[in-house]
N, C-alpha and C positions, 0 to 999 in steps of 0.2 A: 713564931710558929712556922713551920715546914708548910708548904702548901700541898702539897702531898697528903701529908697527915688532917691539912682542913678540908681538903675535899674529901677524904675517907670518911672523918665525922658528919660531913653535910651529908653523903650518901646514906648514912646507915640513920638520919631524922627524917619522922614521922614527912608523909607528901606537905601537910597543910603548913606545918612548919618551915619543908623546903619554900612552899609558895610566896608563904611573908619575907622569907629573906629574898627570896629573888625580885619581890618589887620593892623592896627596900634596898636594895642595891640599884635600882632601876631608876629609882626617884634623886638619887642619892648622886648617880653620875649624869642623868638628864639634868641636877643642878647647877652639878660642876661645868659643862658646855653649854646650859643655857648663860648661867652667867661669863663663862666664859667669851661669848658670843656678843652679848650684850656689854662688857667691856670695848672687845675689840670694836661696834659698830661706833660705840657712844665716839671714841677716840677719832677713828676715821670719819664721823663727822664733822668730829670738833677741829680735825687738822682741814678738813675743807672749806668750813667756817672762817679759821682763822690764819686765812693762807697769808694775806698782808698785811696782819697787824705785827707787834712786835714782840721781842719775847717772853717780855715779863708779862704783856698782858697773855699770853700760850700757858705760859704756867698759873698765873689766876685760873683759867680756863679748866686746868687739868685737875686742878684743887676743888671746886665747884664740882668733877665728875656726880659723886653719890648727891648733892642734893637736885641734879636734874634727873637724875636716875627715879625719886622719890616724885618730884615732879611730875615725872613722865606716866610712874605709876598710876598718880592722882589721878593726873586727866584720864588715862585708860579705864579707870574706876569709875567717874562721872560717865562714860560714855556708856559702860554696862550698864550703870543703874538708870539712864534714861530710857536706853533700850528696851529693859527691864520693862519700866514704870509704862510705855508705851505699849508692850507686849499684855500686860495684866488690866490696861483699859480698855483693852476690846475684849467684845464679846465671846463668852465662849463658846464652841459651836453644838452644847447640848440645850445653849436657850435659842438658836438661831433657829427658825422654820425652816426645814429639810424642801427641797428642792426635787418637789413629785413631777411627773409630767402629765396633765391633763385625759382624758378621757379620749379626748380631740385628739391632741398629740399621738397617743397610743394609735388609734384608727390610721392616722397616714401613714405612721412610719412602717418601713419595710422591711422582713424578717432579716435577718442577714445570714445570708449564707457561704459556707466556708470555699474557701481557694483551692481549686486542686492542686495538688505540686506536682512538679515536672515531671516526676518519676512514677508518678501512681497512675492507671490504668483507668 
């Protein structure tokens, strides 16, 4: 198809339509460079890792990439759902006792009054 002619039909669909295609192309190339990106670091790890050994073990290495990659997800997963689990065992703060200042407190404390700025008369 002419790009031309794809843009002429995306211009003349409905806005919400336009919307879904535009984050679905958004999603679609954030995938393609995050994995992209995440190849390239996995690699330049693995070549730092593996700067002395020899090169059959480098190609083991390189063959292993996706199940560290799976790995790595894992752990990143364990670490949200602790987070998580930590985050839902505390208190919420509509059972927590609001933090009034005393009668006392009110009496000392001093009205506060605003700064003049340099310009005002």
């Amino acid at each position: 198809m002419d790009i031309a002619k794809f843009i002429h039909n995306l211009q003349q669909k409905p806005e919400p339509t336009k919307k879904v295609i535009l984050w679905v192309a958004t999603v679609v190339i954030m995938a393609f460079i995050f994995s992209g990106w995440l190849v390239s670091f996995s690699s330049e790890m693995q070549d730092v890792s593996l700067a002395g050994k020899p090169k059959q073990e480098k190609q083991g290495a390189l063959a292993n990439l996706w199940n560290d990659i799976k790995n790595d997800t894992a752990s990143l997963k364990n670490v949200f759902n602790i987070k998580n689990e930590k985050e839902s065992s505390k208190t919420p703060a509509s059972e927590t006792p609001a933090a009034t200042p005393s009668k006392e407190q009110n009496k000392t404390s001093q009205p506060i009054t605003p700064n003049k700025l340099p310009l005002s008369n």
